[in-house]
N, C-alpha and C positions, 0 to 999 in steps of 0.2 A: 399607409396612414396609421399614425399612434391612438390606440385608443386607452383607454383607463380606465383599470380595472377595479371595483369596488373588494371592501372587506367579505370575505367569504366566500365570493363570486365562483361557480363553476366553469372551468374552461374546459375547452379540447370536445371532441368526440370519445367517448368512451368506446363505440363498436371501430370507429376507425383507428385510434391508438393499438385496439388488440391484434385488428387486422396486420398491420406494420410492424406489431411485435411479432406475432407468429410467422409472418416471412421471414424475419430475420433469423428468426429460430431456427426455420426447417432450410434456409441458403448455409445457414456455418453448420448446421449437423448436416449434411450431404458434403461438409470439403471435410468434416471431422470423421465421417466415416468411410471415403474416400482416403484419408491418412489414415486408419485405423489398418487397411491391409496389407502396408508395409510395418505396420508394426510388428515383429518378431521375437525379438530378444530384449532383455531388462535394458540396454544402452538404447532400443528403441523408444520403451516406454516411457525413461529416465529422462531421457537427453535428446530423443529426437534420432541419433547414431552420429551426434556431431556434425550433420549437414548443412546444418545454416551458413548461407555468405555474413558476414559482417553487413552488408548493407540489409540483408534481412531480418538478420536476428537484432538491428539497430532500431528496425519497425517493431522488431516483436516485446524488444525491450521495454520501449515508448507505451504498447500495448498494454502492459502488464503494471506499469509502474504509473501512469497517467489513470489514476482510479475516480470511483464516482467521487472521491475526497478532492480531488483534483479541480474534476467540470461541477459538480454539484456544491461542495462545500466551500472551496475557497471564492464563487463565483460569490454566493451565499454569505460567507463573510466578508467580502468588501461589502457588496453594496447594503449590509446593516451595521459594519463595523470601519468600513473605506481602508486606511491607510494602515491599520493594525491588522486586515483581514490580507492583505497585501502581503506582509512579512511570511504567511504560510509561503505565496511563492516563492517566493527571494530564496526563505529554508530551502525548499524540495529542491530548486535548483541547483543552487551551490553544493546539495551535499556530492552533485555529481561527480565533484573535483575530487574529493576524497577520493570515491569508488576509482576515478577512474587514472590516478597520479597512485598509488597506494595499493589498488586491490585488483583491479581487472587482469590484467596479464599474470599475477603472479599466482593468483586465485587459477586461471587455466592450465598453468605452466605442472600445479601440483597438484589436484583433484583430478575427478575422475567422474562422479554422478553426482556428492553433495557437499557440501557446508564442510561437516567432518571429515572429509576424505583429508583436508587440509590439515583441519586441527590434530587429528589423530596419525600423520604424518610420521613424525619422528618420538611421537611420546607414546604409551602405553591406550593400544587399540582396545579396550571392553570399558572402562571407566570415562575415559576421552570423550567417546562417538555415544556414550548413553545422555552425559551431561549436555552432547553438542544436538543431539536429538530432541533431548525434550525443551531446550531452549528454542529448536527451530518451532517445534507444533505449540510454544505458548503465543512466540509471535504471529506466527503462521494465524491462528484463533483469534487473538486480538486483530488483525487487519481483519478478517472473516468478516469478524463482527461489523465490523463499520460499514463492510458492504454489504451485507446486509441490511442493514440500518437505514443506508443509502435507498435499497430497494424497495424497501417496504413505503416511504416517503413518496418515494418516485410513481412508482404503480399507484396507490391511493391516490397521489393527484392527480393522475391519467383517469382511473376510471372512474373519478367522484367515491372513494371508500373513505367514511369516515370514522374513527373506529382502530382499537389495536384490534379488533378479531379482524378484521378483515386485514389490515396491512399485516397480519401476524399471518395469514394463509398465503401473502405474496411472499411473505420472505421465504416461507416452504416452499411453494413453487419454486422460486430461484435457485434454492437450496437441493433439489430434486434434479433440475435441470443442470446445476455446477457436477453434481453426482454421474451423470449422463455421459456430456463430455467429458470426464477424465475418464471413465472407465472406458468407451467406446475409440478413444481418440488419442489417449495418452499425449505425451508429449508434441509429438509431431502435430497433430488435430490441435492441439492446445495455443503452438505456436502460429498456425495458421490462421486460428480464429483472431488473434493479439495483432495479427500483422493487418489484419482486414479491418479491427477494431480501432486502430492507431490511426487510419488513412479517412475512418470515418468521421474519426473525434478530432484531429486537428483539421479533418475540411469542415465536420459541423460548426466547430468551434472560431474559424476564420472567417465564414458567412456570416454567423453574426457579430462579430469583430465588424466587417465595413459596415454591414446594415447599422449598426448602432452609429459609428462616426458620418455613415452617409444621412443619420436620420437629424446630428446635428452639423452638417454640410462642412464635415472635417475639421471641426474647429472641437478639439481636444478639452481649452479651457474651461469652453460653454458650456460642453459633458458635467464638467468639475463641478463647476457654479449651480446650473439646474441640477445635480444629485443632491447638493446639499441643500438649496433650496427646498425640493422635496421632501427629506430629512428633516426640517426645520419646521415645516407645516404638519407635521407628522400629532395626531392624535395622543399620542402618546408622549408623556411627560420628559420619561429618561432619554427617548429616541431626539424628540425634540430640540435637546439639549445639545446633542451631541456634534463635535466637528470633526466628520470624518475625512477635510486632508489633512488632518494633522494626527500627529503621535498623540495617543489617549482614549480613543473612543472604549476598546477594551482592554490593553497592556496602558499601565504609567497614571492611573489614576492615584496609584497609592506605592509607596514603596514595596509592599509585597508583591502587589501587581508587578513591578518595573522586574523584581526578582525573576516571577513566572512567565513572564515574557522570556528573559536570557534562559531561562531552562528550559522553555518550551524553544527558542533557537537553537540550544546546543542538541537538542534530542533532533531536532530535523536536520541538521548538518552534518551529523557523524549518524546519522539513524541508518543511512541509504548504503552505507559501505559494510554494513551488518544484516539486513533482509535475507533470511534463506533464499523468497525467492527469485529474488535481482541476482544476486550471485549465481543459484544454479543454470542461468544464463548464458553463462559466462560457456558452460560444458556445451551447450548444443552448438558451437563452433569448432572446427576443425584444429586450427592456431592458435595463439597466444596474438601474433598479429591481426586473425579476426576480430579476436577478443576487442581490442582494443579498438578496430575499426566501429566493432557494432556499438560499442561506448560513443565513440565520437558522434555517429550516425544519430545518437539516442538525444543525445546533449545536443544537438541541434532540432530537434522534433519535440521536445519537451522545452528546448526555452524561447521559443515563439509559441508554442500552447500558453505557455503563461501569463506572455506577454499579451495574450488576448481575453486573458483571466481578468486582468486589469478591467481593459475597458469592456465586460461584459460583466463584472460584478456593481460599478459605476452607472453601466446603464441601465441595469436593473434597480437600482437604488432613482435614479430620472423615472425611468418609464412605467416601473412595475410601486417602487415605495417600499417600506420596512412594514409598514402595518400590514398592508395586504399580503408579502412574502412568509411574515409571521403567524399569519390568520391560516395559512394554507395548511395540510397535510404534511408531513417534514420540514416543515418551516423555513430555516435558511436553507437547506435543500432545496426549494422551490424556486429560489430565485432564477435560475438559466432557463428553467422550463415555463416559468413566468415570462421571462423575457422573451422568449421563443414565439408564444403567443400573443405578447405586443407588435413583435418585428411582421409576422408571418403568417399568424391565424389559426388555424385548427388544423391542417395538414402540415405547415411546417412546426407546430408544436408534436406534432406523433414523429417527427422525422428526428427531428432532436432527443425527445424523447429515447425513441427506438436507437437513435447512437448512445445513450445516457446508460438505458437498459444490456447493451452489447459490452459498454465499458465494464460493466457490473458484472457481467458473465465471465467477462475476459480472465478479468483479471480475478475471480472466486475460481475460476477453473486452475488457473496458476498456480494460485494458494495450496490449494487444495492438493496437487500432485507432488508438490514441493515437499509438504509434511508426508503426504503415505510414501512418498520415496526414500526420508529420510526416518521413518519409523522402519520400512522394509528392509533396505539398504542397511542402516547402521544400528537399530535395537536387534531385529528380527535377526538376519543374515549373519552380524557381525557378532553381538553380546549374544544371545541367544542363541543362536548353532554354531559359533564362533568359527565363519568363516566357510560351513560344509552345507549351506541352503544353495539348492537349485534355484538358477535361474527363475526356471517359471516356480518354481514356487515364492522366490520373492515378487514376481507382480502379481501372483495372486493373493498373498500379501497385502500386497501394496494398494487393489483392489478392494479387499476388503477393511483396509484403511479409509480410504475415500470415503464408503458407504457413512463411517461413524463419526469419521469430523464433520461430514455434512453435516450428520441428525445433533450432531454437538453446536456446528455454527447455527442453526437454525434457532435452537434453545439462546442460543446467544446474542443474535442479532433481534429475536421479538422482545427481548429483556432492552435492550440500547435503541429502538427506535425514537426517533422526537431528537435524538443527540444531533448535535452537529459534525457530521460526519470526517471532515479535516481532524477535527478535535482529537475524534479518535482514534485516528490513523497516525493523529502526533504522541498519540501514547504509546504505539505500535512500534514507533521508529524508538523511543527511547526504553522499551525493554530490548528489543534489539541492536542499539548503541551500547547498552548496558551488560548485558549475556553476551552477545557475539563479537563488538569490535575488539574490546582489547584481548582478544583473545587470540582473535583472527592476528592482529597486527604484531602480539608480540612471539607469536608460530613462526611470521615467516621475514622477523628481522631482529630478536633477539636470541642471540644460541644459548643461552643460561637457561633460559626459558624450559620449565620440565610441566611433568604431569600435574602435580600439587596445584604449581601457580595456575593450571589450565584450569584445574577443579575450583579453586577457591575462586578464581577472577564468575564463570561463567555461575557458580551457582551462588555466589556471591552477590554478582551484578542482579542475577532473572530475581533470586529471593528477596533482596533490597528496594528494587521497583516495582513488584508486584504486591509488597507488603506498601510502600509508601504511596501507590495509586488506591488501594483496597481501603486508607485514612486520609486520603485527598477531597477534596469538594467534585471533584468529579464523580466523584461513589454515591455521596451522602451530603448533605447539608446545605444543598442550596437550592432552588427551584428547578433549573437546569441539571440536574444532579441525576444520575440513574434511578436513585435512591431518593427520591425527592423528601418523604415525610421520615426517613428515618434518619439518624445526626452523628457521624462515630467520623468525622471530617476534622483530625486531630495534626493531619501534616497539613499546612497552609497552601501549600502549591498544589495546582492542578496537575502540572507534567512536574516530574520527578525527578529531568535528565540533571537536572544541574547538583543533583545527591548521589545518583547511585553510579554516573556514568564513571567518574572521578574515583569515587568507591572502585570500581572493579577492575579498575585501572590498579590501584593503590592493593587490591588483593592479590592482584595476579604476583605482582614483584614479593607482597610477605609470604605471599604459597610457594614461590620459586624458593625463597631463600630459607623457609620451614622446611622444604623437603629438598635440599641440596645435597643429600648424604646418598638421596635415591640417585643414582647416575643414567639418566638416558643414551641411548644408543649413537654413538658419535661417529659413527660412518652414516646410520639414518639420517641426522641431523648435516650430515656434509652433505650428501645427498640432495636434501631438501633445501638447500641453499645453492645447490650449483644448477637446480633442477629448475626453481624459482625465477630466478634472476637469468639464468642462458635458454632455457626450454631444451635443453639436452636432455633426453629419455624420456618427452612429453608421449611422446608416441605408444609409449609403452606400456601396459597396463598395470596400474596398481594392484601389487599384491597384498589381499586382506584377508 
């Protein structure tokens, strides 16, 4: 039975939401410390030792890249935005073709534990791996932040907190517990948790897929009609207005709008083929054919997720409303977990919940070992002792990396709470579109391609995006704004991919042909092309 929920109204159990959370807590740290004692060597910590099947690391994928921006935020903007909030899906998915036509196999065929192992390849190893470093830990922080953001939202409307200080002590907590499993569990614990996280969140996420079409007796149009309906009678002025199946409710009002709509497309399309930690994925398989398998595996679990994204942002726009999903603690965030407790009551609102909150571990744990790998691995290891750090001394390292982007993402995520969490994950994907792909792409398919162009495209791209989001209306100048009362929102776009992506595209080729006098190493470069494309001496380990 649907019931309706009032403005402000308390849902859930707060003693029983905790209860559901702390199981799930202490069931993934017993299989995370459980993995913890095969961990041995930097390839364990890094990469797992390469043991994932393709079918598994296909779950683990799905795991790590289906984030709380995913179940919480894009549910969140359909049903207060419908058929604009929808295009976030459509992005995330398609950018799969990219990763996985372009990057996955040839990403395994040359690497080794990260990102750099590729870029620094056949061009000059201390300049390379510093630029491909700090590009991984700016993106790496930017996603942080969202989920955090995401949690802080989540837990307040779980236990009635109202208040940043209280949602600012959950996203510590989170932040504490992402600390935990990496250090305890490393990669293998990390992967394990992602694969258990993935089977939760697309069967939570399928349950109420039918619940919602069984609740309007399969008939998809009615959904339609009664959201908008509900939309329509909405208390609110602008919400009122609004027709969310059609293009406009928030891209295409206005010409600049229609602009940051396509920028905010091109950043989620090409965003996912540039993710430190999507790609280093790629390493915990054995093959280049796994690679490729765990892609396919992933692209299949991630686009029926979406596709249930749909009609659970639609039914929460029917059954839950815009005002009341607004009025809540994280606001469009609330929508799923709103809906959860229209479908299901007070224990199935802690169950969804509890998968929302596992999404949110999941993939903070991810993050989080991706960057201390890739500071340990390529600043630490590589520029800094160039090449003469021990093993365990880079995971402890890498160890005491963890500790600080924690206490960093935490600073970061109580700063971004109230955001809409997609939002900021779509900025994520386009400093990473921007710093990482054309860099990535032009390593391992054009041979002209030298150190210059690597430097100029990546610090090019990360400084161009990160200056043009810092003067975007996302910073500063609008209610919704991080920055709400201060105004310094001088670039008109929100996302920034449709300036800066192009840009560091456009640098990489004048840093190649500015520094064409420097000659890179063309037996490296043969190498890296027969090595790419056949997986001949994949076996073999990179010398750095």
């Amino acid at each position: 039975m649907i019931t309706t929920l009032a403005v402000g109204t308390d849902v859930g159990n707060p003693l029983l939401n905790i209860a559901i959370f702390v199981a799930f807590v202490v069931i993934t740290m017993t299989i995370v410390i459980r993995a913890s004692r095969t961990t041995k060597k930097a390839s364990d910590f890094y990469t797992g030792g390469g043991q994932f099947s393709g079918p598994q690391n296909g779950f683990a994928i799905a795991g790590d890249y289906l984030s709380a921006a995913s179940f919480l935020g894009i549910a969140g903007a359909i049903a207060v935005y419908g058929y604009d909030g929808f295009l976030y899906s459509v992005g995330f998915l398609v950018a799969w073709l990219v990763a996985l036509l372009l990057v996955a196999e040839l990403l395994r065929n040359t690497g080794r534990f990260t990102m750099a192992d590729v870029l620094s390849f056949r061009l000059k190893q201390r300049p390379v791996r510093m630029a491909a470093a700090l590009s991984t830990l700016v993106v790496s922080l930017f996603y942080l932040l969202a989920q955090m953001a995401g949690a802080g939202g989540l837990v307040a409307l779980l236990l009635n907190i109202d208040g940043k200080v209280g949602q600012g002590v959950v996203v510590a907590v989170v932040g504490v517990l992402m600390i935990v499993y990496v250090l305890v569990g490393g990669m293998k614990g990390t992967t394990y948790v992602q694969m258990v996280k993935a089977v939760l969140l697309v069967a939570g996420a399928g349950i109420m897929f039918f619940l919602v079409l069984f609740a309007v007796r399969g008939n998809f149009s009615q959904l339609l009609a009664d959201a908008q309906a509900t939309v329509a009678g909405s208390t609110n002025e602008a919400i009122a207005g609004r027709d969310i199946l059609a293009p406009g409710a928030k891209y295409g009002i206005s010409s600049m709008s229609k602009l940051d709509f396509i920028s905010l497309g091109i950043a989620l399309v090409l965003g996912t083929a540039g993710l430190p930690h999507v790609l280093m994925r790629f390493y915990t398989v054995p093959t280049a054919k796994e690679a490729r398998r765990s892609v396919t595996w992933a692209i299949g679990l991630i686009g029926a997720f979406y596709l249930f994204t749909l009609v659970l942002g639609y039914g929460a726009a029917k059954m839950v409303g815009p005002d009341v999903i607004l009025a809540a603690p994280g606001k469009e965030n609330a929508a799923a977990p709103l809906l959860a407790f229209e479908l299901g009551g007070t224990i199935f609102l802690a169950i969804i919940s509890a998968v929302a909150f596992a999404t949110i571990l999941a993939v903070v744990a991810g993050l989080a070992i991706t960057a201390s790998a890739s500071f340990a691995h390529d600043i630490y290891a590589s520029v800094i002792k160039r090449g003469h750090a021990s093993e365990e001394s880079q995971v402890r390292v890498s160890r005491i990396t963890v500790v600080v982007i924690g206490l960093v993402s935490i600073v970061l995520g109580i700063m971004a709470m109230g955001q809409n969490i997609a939002f900021l994950v779509a900025l994520a994907f386009a400093v990473a579109a921007s710093a990482n792909l054309p860099t990535l792409l032009y390593s391992l398919f054009w041979k002209k391609f030298n150190t210059t162009g690597a430097l100029f495209s990546i610090y090019g791209g990360l400084v161009s995006c990160l200056l043009l989001i810092a003067f975007s209306p996302a910073v500063s100048g609008k209610p919704s704004s991080m920055f709400p009362d201060a105004d310094f929102d001088y670039f008109p776009l929100a996302n920034p991919g449709i300036v800066s992506i192009p840009l560091a595209f456009v640098l990489g080729v004048v840093g190649t042909y500015v520094g064409r006098g420097k000659a890179e190493d063309p037996a490296k470069q043969a190498e890296m092309e027969v090595r790419s494309l056949t997986g001949v001496g994949v076996e073999k380990a990179v010398s750095h």
